[in-house]
C-alpha positions in Angstrom: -52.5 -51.1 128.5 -51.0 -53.7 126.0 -51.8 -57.1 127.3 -50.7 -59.0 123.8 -47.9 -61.6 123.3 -44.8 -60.6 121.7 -44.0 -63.5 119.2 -40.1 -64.4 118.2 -40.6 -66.7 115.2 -41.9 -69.3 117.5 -41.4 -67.7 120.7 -43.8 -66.1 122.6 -42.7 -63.7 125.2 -45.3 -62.1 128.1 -44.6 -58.4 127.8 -45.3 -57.4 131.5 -43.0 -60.9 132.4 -40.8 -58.6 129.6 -41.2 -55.5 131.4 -40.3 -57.0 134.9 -36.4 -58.3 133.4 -35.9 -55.1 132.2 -36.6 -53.6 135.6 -34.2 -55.7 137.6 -31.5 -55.3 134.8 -32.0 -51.6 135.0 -31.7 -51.8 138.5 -28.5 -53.5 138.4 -27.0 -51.7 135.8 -27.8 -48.3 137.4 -25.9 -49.2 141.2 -23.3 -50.6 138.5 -23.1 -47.3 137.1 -23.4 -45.5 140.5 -20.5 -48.0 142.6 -18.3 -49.6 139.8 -18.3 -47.1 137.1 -17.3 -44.2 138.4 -17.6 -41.5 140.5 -21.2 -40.0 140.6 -22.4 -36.9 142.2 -24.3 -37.3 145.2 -24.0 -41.4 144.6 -26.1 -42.2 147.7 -29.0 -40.3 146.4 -28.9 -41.7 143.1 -28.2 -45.2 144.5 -31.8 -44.5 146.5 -33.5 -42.5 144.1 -32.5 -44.0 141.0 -34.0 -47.3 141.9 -37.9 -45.8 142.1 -37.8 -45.0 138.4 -36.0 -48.2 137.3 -38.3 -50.4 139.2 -41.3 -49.0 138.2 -40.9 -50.1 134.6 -41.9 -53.6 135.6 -45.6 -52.0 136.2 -45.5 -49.5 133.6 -48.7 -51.3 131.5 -50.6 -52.0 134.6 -50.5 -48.5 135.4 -49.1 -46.3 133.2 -50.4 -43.1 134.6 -48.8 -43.6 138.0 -45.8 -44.7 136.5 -45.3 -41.9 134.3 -45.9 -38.9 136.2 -44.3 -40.6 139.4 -41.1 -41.2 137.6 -41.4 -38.2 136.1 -41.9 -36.0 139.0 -39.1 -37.8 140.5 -37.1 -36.8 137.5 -37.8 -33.4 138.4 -37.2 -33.6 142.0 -34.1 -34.8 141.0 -32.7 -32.7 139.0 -33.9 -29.4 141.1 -32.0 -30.1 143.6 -29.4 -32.2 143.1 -28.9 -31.8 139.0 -29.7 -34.7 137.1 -27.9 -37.9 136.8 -26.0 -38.6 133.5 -26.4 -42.3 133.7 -27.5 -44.3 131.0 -29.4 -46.7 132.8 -31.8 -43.9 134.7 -32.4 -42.2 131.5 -33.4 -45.5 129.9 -35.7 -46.4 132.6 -37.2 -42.6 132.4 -37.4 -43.0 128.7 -39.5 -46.7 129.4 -41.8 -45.0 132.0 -42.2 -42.2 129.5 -43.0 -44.3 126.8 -45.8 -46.5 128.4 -46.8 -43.3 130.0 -47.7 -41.9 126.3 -49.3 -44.6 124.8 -51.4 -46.8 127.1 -52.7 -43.7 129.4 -56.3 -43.0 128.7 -56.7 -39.5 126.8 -57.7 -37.2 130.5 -55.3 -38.8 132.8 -52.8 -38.5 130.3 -53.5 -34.6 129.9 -53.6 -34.1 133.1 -50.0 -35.8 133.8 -48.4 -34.1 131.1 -49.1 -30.9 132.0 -48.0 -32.0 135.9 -45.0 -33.3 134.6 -44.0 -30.1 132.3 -44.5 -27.6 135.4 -42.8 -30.0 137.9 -40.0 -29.4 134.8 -40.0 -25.7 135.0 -39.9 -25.4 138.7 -36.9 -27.2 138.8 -35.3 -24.4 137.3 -34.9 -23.4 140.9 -32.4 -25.5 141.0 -28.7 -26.1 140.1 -30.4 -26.4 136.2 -30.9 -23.2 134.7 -33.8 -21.9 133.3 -33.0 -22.1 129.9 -32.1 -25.9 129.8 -35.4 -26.6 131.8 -37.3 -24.8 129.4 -35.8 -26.7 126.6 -35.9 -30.0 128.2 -39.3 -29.6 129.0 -40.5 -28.5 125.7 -38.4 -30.9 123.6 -39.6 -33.7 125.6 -43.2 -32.7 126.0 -43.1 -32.4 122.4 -41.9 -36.1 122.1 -44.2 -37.2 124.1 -47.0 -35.9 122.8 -45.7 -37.6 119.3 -45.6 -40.6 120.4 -48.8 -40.6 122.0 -50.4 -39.2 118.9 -48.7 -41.9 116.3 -48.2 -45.0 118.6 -51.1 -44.6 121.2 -53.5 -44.5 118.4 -51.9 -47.2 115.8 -51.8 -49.4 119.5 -55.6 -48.6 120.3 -56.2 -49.7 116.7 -54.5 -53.3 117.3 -56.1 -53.4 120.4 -59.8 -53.0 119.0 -59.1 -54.9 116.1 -57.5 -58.1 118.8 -61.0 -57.9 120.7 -62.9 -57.9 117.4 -61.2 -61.1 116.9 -61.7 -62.5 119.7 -65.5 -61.1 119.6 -65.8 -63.0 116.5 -63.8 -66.4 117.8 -66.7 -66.2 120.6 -69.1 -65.6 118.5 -68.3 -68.5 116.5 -68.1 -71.0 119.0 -72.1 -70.2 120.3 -72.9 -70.5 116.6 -71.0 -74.2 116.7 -72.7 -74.8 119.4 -75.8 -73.4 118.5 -75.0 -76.2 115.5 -74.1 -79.3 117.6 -77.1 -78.8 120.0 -79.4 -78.4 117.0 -77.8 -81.6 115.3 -77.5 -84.1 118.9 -81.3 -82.8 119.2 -82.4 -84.6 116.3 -80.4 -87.8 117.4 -81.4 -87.8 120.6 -85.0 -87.4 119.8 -84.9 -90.3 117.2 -83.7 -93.0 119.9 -85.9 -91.7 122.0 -88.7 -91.7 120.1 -87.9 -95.0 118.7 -87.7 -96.3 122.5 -90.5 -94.9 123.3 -92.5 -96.8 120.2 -90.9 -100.1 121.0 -92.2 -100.0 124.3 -95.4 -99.1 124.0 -96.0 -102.0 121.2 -94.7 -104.2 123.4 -96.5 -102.9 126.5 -99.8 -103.6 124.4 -98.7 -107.1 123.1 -98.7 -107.6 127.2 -101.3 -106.2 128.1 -103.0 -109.7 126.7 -100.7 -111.7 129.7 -101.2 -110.8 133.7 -97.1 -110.1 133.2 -95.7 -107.3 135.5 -93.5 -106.4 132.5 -96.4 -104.3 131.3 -96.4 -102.1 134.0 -92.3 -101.7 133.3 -92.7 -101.0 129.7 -95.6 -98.5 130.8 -93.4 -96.6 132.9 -90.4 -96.6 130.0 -92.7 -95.6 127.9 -94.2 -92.5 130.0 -90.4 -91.8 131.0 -89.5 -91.7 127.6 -92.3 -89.5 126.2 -91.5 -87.2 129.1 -87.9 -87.2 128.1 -88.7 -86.1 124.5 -91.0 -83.4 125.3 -88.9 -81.9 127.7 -85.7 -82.2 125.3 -87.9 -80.6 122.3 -89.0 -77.6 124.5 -85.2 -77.3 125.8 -83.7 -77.2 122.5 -86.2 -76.9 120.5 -85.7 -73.3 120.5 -82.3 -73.7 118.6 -84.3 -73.7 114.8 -85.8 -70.7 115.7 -84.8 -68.7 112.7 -83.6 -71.8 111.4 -84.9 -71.7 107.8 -82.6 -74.9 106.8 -85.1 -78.1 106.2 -84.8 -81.1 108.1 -82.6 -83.9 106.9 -81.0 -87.4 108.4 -78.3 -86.6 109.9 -74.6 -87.6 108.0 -72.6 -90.4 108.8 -69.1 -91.5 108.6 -70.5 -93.6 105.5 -71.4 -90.4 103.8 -68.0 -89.1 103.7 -66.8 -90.5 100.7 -69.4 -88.4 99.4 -68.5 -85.3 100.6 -64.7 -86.1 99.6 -66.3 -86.4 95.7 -67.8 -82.7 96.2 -64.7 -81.5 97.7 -62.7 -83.2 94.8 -65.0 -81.3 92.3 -65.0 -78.2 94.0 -60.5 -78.7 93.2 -59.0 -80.1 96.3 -57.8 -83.3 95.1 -57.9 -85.5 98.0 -57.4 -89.7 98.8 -59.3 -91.2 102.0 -58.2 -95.0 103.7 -60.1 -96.4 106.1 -58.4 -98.9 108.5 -59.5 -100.9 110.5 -62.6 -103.1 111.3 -66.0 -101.0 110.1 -69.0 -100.8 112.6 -71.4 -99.3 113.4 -71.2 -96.6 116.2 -73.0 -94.6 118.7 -74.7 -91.6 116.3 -73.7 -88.3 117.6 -69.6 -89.7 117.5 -70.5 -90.6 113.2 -71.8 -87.4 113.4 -69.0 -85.5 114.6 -66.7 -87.3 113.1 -68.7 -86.3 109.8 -68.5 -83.0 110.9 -64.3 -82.9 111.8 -63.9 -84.3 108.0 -66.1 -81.7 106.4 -64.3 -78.8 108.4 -60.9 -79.6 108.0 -61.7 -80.0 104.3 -63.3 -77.4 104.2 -60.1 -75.2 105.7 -57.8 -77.1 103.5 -60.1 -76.2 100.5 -60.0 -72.3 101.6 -56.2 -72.0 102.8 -54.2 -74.6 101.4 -53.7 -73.4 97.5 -52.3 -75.8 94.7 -52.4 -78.3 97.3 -53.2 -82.2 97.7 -55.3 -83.3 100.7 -55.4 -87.3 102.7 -58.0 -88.3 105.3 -57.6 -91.5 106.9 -60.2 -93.2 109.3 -59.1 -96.0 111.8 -61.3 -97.8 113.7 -59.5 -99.1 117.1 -60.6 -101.1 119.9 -61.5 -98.2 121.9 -61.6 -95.2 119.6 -61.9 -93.8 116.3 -59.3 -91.8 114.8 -59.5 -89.4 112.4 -56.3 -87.5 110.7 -56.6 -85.0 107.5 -53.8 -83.6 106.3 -52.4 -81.4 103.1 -49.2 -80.5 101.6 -50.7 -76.7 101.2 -47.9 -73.7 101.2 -49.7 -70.8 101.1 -50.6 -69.3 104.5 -50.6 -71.7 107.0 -50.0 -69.8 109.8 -53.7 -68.4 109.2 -55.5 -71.9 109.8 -55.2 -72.6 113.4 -57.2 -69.3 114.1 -59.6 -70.1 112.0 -63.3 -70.8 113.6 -63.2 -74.1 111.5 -60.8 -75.3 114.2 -63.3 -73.8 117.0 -65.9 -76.0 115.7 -63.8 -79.0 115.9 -63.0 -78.5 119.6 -65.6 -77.9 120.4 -67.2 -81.4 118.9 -63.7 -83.3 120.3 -64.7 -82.1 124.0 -68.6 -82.9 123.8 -67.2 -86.7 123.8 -63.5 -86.1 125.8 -61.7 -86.5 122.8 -58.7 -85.3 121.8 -57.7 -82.9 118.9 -54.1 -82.1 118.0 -53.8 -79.4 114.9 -50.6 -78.0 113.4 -48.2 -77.4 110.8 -47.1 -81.2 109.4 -43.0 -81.3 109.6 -42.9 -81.1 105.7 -45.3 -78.3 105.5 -48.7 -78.5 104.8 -51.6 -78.6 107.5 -52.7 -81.7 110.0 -55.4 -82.0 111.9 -55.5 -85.4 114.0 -58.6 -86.2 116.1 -59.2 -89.1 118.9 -62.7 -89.6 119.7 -63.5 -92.2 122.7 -65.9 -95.0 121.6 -66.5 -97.1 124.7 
């Protein structure tokens, strides 16, 4: 079963959503066919028959083993007793059913209904079809089937295999980011903890000297806080297992201009303005932000070509924004999947944040961030 958008430029269509329209428009076209067209042979039959196959192609990749030996045993019902209908709109339905029946069928059902299908075909030679058309008709469209099945059922298990290898691999790079995040917030939490947990314990000693009740406070902040640190190094402690990378202060939004210089010698040529106010904010939003800046750079760097590359910083009231953007042309359409843009989400929800990411309206590559500072 097929469960992947179809995509129309920018379009994207639901393929069972797809397969349901079809249906009804069968449906209509078929008791057209049967009342308006023409006269049809035994037209109350086909007007009740004809229906079961055209409806079913609005399930056909849910189940695509029911569908396709149901309509086609219907098909051969059908035609063994009554002939079978020259309507365009039944043998486009059949051909549907048919179609999904060959290539999203697992390989034993799919044997199994064949060959069901093929003798239901040949017994219908009883019928006012002769045995030489059933014979052929049952040959030339086993034989059709089978090719489909063979060239498209295989090229469609490939795309589906490869789709859940990407999104193994999206998956798998969000546990790493977060892996990342919780190994990075670790070491900021446990430096304001541990400096909390230093101030009051000097200043629970410097009390001890008075008969002040604000000892016994500072004693139980202190306790609290040593408790708190423990428990947050054995939590996530076990992040750096396997972590061979040294420990190191954690980067800043001061630090940035830094990394542009490395991306600029690395040849991304790229400008930064910083608006607004400068101050000095809680660590793990510098952090990220650090962190958004280095990833979108670093995805500009990789995708963007002969390209040039802005970042601007603003500082507001209540937020800090964050926008990098490039004038790239080659391969755009490749960056939003990228797990560059899986870490950043990832970073922008930790602190309800908001990330918006897209093609700029004169080409190029944007990535625009809101992080909440209050």
């Amino acid at each position: 079963m097929s469960e992947r958008t179809l995509g129309i430029g920018r379009i994207r269509i639901d393929p069972i959503n797809l397969d349901r329209v079809v249906a009804v428009l069968l449906t209509v076209m078929l008791e057209t066919e049967v009342w308006v067209a023409g006269p049809v042979p035994h037209q109350w039959v086909v007007a009740l028959l004809g229906p079961l196959v055209t409806l079913t192609v609005a399930v056909r990749r849910l189940h695509p083993v029911a569908v396709g030996v149901g309509a086609g045993l219907l098909g051969d019902v059908v035609a063994g007793v009554w002939g079978p209908p020259s309507l365009l709109s039944y043998g486009l339905a059949w051909i549907c059913c048919m179609y999904g029946f060959a290539v999203w069928s697992p390989p034993r059902p799919f044997a199994i209904g064949l060959t069901v299908i093929a003798i239901g075909g040949l017994v219908s030679a009883v019928g006012p079809v002769t045995f030489k058309s059933s014979v052929q008709f049952v040959v030339v469209s086993t034989v059709v089937i089978l090719l489909v099945n063979r060239v498209v059922g295989d090229r469609e298990q490939r795309a589906q295999i490869a789709e859940r290898e990407r999104d193994l691999a999206s998956r798998e790079a969000v546990v790493e980011e977060r892996a990342r995040i919780a190994r990075e917030l670790h070491d900021v939490i446990a430096h304001h903890v541990s400096m909390i947990v230093l101030q009051a314990g000097a200043e629970r000693r410097v009390l001890e000297r008075s008969d002040s009740s604000a000892g016994e406070v500072l004693e139980t902040i202190e306790r609290s806080g040593r408790s708190a640190l423990t428990e947050t190094r054995r939590l996530l402690g076990m992040l750096r297992s396997g972590d061979d990378q040294p420990l190191a202060p954690q980067p800043r939004i001061g630090d940035v201009p830094s990394l542009i210089s490395q991306v600029r010698a690395a040849g991304l040529p790229v400008d930064l303005v910083i608006d607004g106010e400068q101050r000095e904010l809680p660590a793990g939003i510098e952090l990220s932000a650090y962190r958004i800046v280095q990833e979108a750079l670093t995805n500009a760097l990789r995708h963007a070509g002969d390209a040039n590359a802005h970042v601007s910083i603003r500082y507001r009231p209540e937020a800090l924004e964050i926008e990098v953007a490039d004038d790239g042309r080659e391969s755009p359409a490749a960056r939003p999947g990228g797990h560059g843009l899986a870490g950043m989400r990832e970073r922008v929800a930790l602190y309800g944040g908001r990330l918006d990411a897209a093609r700029g309206p004169s080409g190029g590559f944007v990535v625009h961030v809101t992080l909440p500072v209050t």
